[in-house]
C-alpha positions as CSV (number, residue, x, y, z in Angstrom):
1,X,62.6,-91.7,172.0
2,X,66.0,-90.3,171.1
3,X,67.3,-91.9,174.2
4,X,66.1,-95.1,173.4
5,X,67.4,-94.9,169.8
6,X,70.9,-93.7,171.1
7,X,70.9,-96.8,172.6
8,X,70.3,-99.1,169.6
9,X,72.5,-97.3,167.6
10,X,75.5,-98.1,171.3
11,X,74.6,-101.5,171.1
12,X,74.9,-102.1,167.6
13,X,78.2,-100.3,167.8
14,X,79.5,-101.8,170.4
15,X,78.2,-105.7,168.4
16,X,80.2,-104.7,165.4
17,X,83.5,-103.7,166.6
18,X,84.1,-106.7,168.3
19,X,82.6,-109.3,165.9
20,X,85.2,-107.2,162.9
21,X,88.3,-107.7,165.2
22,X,87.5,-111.3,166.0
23,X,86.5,-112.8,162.4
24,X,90.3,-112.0,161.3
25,X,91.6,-113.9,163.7
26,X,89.0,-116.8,163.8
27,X,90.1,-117.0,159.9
28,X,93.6,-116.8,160.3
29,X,93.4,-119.5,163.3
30,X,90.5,-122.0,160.6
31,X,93.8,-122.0,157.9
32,X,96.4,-122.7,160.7
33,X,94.6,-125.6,162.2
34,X,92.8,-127.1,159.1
35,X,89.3,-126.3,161.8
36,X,86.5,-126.2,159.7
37,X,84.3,-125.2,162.9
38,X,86.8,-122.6,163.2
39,X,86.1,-121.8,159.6
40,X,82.3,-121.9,160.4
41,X,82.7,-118.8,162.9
42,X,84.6,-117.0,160.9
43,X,81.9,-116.8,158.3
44,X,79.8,-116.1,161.0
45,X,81.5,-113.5,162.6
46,X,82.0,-111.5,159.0
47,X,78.5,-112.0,158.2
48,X,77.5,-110.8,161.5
49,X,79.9,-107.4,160.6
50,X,78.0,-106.8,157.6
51,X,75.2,-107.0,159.3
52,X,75.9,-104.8,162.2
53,X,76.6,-102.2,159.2
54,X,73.3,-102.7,157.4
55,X,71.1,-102.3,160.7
56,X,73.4,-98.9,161.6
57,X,72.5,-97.7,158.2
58,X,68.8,-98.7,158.8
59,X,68.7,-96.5,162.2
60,X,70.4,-93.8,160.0
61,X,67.9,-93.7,157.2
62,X,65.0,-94.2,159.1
63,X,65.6,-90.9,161.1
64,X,65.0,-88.8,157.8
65,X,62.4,-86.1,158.2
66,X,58.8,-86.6,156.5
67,X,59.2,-84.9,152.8
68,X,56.5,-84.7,150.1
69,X,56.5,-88.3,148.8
70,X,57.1,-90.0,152.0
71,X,54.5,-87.8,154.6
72,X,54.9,-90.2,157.0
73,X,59.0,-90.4,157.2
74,X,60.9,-93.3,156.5
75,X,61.2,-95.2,159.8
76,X,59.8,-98.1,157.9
77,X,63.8,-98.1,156.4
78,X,65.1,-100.3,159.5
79,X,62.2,-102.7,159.2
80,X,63.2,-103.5,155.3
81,X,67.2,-103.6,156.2
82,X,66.1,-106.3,159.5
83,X,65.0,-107.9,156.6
84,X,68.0,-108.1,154.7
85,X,69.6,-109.0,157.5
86,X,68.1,-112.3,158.4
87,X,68.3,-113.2,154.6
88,X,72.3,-112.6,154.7
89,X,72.1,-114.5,158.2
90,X,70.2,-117.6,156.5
91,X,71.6,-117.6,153.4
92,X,75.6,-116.8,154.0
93,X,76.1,-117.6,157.7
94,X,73.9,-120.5,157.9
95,X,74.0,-121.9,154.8
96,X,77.6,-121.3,154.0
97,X,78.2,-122.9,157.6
98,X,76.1,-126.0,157.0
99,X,77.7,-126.5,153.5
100,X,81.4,-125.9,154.9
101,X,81.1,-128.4,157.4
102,X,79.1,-131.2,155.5
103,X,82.5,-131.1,153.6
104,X,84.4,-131.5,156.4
105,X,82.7,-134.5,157.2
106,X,82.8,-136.2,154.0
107,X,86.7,-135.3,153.1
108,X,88.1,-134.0,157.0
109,X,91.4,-132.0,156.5
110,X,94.7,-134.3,157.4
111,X,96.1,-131.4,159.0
112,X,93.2,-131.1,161.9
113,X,94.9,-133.7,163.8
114,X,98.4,-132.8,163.1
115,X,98.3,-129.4,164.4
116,X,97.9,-128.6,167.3
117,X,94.3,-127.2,169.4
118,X,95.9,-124.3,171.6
119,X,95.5,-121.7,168.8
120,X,91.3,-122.6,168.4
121,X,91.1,-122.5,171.8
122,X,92.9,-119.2,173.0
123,X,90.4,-117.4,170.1
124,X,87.3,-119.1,171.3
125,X,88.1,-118.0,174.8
126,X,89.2,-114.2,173.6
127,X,85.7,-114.5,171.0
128,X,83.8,-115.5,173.8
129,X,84.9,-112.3,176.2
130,X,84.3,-110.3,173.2
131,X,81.0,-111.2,172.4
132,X,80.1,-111.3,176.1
133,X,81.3,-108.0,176.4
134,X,79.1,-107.2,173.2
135,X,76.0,-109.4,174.6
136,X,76.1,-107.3,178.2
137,X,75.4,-104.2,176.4
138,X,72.7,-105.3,174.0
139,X,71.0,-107.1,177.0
140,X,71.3,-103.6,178.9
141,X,69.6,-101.8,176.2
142,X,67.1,-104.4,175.8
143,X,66.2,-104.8,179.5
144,X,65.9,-101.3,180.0
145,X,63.3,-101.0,177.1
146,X,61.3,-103.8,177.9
147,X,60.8,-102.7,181.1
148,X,58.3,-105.0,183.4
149,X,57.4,-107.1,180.5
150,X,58.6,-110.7,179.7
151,X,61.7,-110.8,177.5
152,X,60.2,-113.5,174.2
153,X,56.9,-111.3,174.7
154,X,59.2,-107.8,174.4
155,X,61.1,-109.8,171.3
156,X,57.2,-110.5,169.5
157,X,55.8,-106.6,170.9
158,X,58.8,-104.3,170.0
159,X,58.9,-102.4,167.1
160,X,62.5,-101.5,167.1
161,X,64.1,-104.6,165.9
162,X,67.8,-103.1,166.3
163,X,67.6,-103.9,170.0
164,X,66.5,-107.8,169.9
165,X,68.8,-108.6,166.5
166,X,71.8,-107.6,168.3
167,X,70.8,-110.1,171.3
168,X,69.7,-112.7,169.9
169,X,73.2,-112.6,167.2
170,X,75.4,-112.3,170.2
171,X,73.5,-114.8,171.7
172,X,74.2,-117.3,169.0
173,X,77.8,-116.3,168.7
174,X,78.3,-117.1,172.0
175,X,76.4,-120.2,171.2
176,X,78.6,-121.1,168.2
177,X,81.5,-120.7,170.0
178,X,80.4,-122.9,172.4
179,X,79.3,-125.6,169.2
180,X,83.5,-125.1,167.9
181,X,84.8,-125.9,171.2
182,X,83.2,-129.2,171.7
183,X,84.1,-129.9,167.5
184,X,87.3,-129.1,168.5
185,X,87.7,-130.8,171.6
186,X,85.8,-133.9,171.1
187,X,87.8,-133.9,167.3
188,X,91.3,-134.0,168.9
189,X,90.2,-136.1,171.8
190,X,88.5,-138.8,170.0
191,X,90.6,-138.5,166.9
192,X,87.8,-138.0,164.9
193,X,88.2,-134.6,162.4
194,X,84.0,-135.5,161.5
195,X,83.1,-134.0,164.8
196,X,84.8,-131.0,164.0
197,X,82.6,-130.3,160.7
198,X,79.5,-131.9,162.7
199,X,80.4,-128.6,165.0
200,X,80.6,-126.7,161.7
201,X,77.4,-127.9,160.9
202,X,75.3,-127.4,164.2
203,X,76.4,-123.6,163.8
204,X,75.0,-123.6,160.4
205,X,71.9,-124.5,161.3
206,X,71.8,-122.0,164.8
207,X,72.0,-119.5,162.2
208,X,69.4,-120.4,159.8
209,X,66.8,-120.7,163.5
210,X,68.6,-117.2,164.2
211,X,67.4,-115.9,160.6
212,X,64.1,-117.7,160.8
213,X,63.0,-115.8,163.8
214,X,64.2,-112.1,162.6
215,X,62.5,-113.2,159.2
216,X,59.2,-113.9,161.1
217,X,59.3,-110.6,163.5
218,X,60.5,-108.3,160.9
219,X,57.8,-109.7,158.2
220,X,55.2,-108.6,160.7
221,X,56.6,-105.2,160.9
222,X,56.5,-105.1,157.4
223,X,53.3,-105.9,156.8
224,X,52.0,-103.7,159.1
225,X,51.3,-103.8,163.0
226,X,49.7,-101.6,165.6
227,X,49.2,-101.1,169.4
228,X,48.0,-104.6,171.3
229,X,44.0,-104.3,171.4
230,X,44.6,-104.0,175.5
231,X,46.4,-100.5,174.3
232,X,43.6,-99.8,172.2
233,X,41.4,-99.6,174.4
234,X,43.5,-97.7,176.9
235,X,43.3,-95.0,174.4
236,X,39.4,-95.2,174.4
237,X,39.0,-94.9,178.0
238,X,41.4,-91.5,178.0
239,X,39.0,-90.0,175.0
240,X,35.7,-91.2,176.8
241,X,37.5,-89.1,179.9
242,X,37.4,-86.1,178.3
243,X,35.3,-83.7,178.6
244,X,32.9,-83.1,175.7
245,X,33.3,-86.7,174.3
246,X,30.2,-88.9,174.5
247,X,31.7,-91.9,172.9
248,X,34.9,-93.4,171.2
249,X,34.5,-95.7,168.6
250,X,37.1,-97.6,166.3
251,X,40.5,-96.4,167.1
252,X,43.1,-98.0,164.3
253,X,46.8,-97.3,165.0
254,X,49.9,-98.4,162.7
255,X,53.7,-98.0,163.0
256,X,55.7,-96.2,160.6
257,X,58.8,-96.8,162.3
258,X,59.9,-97.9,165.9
259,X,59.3,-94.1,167.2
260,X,56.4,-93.5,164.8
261,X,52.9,-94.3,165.7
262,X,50.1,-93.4,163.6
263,X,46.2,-93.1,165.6
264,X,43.0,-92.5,164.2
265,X,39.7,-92.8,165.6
266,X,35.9,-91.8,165.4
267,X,34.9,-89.9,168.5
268,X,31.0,-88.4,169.2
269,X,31.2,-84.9,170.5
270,X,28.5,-83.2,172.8
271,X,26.3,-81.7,170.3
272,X,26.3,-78.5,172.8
273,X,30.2,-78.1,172.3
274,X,30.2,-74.7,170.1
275,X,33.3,-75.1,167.2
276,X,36.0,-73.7,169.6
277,X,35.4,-75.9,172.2
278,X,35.4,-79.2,170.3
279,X,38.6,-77.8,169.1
280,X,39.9,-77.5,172.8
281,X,38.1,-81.3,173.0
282,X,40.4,-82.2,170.1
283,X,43.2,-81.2,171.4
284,X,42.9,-82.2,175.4
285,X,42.2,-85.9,173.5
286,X,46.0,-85.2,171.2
287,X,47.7,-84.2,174.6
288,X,46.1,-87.3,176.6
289,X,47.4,-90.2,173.9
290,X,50.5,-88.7,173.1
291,X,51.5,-88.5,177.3
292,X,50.8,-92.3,177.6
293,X,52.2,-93.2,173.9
294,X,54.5,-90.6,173.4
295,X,55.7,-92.5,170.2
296,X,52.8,-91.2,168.8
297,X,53.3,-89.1,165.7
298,X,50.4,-88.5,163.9
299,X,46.9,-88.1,165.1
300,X,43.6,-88.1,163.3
301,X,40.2,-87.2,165.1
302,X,37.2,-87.7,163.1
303,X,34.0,-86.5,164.7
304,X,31.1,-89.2,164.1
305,X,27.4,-89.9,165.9
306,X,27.4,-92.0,168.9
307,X,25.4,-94.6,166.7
308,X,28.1,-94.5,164.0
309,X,31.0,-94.2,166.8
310,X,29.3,-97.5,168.3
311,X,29.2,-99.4,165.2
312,X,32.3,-99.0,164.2
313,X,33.9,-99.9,167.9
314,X,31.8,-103.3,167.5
315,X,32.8,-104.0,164.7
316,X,36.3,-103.5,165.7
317,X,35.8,-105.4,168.9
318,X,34.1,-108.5,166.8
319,X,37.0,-108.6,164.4
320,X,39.7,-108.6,167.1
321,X,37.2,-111.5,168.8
322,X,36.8,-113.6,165.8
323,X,40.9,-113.4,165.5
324,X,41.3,-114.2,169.4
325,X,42.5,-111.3,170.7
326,X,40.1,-110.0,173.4
């Protein structure tokens, strides 16, 4: 688990740096060449620093131990600072993006024209090495925690949303910088300064689908989410294995953070288990869940008939039915 944080934590790093060194220059280059694409991706490229900040401060906070008023630590932190972030992303980067360039379009700059492209393009190509730099390590860290499993299903099943909201920013960076060279291009080429805002516009609105997604992800998190009923009943199968348990009914889990599982379940004990070895029963069951989700952090085992401990799984396994996912 600290592993896998340490590598969040790398890849945010390594995202922020370069997106702090390139917005200068991707500013410096927009008032040179009258580009408002240029502009565009320097906005972006800020935001995106700011944002890189927020998420490191989310990991940071989120680590705090379990106190008195919060008994269940505050890993919940990074979820609430994702959600800043896609509302900076929509509302600055994409919406100051899609307003910048609708102005270019209206009124182009006379100096777009006049001066010449080499600048823009000698920062989109350093930006672009940069960010693919940035891109190969988040990708890295993301591959290596989804393992086996498909990389949109990791993006809807992970509960650490520091590894997919550096990927899919760098992925739109590199995707905005493609957007400014064509504006650019096609601008100078055709003699047309509108295509250059169109460009300006086209990364506005990347952003705001950018934001949209980490507003929909982190809003789950938020809300509350669990293990995927296939995991659930993993865990049932391991307590039914142990000895001394007749049956496992409902098991309900929830995430407190990305690292912080929470499991509770009914279980129906051998009536001829004396109090010591239920408590050995108890803890064989602790070991056995916390070895296949090690994330696990808190546990609660509450002893129930097998008639209660059924009831309670159907009623479970109806709910999940009705919603369509058994």
């Amino acid at each position: 688990m600290a592993e896998q944080g340490e590598e969040s934590t790398a890849a945010v790093i390594a995202a922020g740096a370069a997106n702090l060194l390139i917005g200068v220059f991707k500013f410096v280059v927009a008032a040179i060449t009258g580009s408002s694409a240029m502009m565009s991706e320097g906005i972006h490229s800020v935001v995106d620093t700011g944002n890189e900040a927020l998420i490191l401060m989310g990991i940071k906070r989120s680590g705090r131990a379990p106190d008195a008023y919060h008994p269940f630590g505050y890993g919940m932190e990074l979820y609430f600072w994702t959600l800043i972030v896609s509302i900076l992303i929509f509302a600055i980067g994409g919406g100051l993006s899609f307003m910048h360039g609708w102005q270019a379009m209206s009124s182009p700059d006379p100096h777009f024209l006049e001066e010449s492209p080499l600048l823009s393009y000698v920062v989109i190509a350093v930006s672009a090495v940069l960010e693919g730099g940035s891109l190969v390590i988040g990708l890295r860290q993301y591959n290596a925690a989804r393992g086996e499993m498909g990389a949109i299903d990791f993006l809807r099943e992970s509960k650490d949303p520091s590894l997919y909201t550096v990927v899919l920013e760098d992925t739109a960076a590199e995707l905005g910088l493609a957007f400014a060279f064509l504006g650019v291009f096609l601008g100078h080429a055709l003699g047309m300064p509108e295509l250059d805002g169109a460009a300006s516009c086209a990364i506005g609105v990347l952003l705001m689908a950018v934001a949209l997604i980490l507003l929909h992800e982190t809003k789950g998190l938020l809300v509350g989410e669990g293990l995927r009923p296939s995991e659930v009943h993993e865990i049932q199968r391991l307590v039914e294995a142990t000895p001394g348990v007749l049956a496992c009914g409902r098991v309900l889990t929830l995430y407190f953070g990305p690292h912080a599982l929470l499991v509770a379940m009914d279980v129906d004990f051998d009536d001829s288990l004396g109090d010591g070895q239920e408590v050995e029963a108890v803890d064989a069951i602790e070991a056995a869940v916390h070895e296949r989700f090690p994330q696990t952090a808190r546990m609660f085992v509450e002893p129930t008939s097998a008639a209660q401990a059924c009831a309670t799984r159907k009623r479970q396994e109806r709910f999940l039915g009705e919603r369509g996912e058994l």
